[in-house]
N, C-alpha and C positions, 0 to 999 in steps of 0.2 A: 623456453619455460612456459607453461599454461599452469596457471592456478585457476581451479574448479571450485564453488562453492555450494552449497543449498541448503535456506534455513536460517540463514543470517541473521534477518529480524526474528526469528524466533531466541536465538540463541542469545541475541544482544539483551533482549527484553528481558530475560531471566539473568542475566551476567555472569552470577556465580551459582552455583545448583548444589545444596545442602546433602548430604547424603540418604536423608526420608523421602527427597522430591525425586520424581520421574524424571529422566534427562529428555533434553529435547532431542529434535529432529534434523539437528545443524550437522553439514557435514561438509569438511575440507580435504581439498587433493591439492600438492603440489607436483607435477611433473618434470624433469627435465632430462634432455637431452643434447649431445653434440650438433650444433648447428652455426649458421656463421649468422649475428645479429642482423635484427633486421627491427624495422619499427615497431615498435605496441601497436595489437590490433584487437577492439569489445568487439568479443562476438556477439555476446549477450549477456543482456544486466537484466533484472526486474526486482531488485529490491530496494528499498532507500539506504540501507547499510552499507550494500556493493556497492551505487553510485556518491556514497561519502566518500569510502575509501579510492576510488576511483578517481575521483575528484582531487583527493588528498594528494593518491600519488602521480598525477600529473599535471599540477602545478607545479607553478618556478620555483624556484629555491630563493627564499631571502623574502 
């Protein structure tokens, strides 16, 4: 699976987007394909949003 993102803090900053406001510039891909697991690998992060949830999701559980 690769999940793509760009735009995150912009997206996060505005939360929800009224229908008179301009939308922003945030934009999500998930991909996936047949493959046999293998570790989590950041190719690349540059936002503080990414590296929250990033954070988030690989940490331990509990």
């Amino acid at each position: 699976m690769r999940y793509s993102a760009s735009g995150m803090d912009a997206g996060r900053s505005r939360n929800v987007r009224e229908d008179d406001e301009p939308q922003t510039d945030d934009r999500y891909l998930l991909q996936f394909w047949p493959a046999p697991s293998e570790p989590a690998q950041l190719l690349k992060q540059t936002g503080r949003t990414a590296a929250t949830w990033h954070e988030f999701a690989t940490s331990p559980v509990g």
